[in-house]
N, C-alpha and C positions, 0 to 999 in steps of 0.2 A: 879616407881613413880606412884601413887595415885592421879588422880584429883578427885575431888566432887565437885558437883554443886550441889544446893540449890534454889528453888525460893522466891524469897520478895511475902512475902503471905500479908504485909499489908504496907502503905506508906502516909503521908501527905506532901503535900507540901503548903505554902503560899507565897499567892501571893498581890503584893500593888502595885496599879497605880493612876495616878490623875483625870484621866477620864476613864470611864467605857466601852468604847469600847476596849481597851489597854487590859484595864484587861481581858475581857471575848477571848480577840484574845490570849492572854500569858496562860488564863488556858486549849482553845482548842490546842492549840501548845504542851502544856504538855500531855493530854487526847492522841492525836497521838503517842507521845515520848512513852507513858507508855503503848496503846496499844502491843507494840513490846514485852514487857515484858509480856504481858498475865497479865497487870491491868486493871481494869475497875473503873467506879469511882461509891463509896459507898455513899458517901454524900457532897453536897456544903454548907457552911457558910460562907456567905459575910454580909460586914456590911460598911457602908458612915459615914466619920467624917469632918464636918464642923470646921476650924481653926477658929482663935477670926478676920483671915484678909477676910472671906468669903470662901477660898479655899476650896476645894470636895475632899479630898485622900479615894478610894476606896479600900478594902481589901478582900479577901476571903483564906480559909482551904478546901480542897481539899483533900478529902480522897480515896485514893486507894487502892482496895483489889483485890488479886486472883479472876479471873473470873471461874467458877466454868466450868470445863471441858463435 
């Protein structure tokens, strides 16, 4: 029997909260998680949308890539 392993050389994940402590605490939670795997993070895109009732829903893309050895 044959095992193989392979690494995630590259990964997004997104992330939505209603206030922006939340979010930034759920994407650091992730950065840790993905450490283990040997990701590091390539780039953040976040962005705030305003409802028609005033509500804040925050968002961000989280890209992770192979940290280079």
């Amino acid at each position: 029997m044959n095992f193989e392993f392979s690494l995630l050389e590259d990964k997004v994940e997104f992330f939505e909260t209603p206030d922006l402590k939340s979010l930034e605490k759920k994407i650091n939670e992730q950065i840790d998680h993905n450490r283990a795997i040997m990701l590091g993070v390539h780039s953040v895109s976040h962005q705030m949308h305003v409802d028609e009732e005033g509500r804040r829903f925050y968002s961000a893309a989280v890209h992770f890539k192979l940290r280079a050895k």
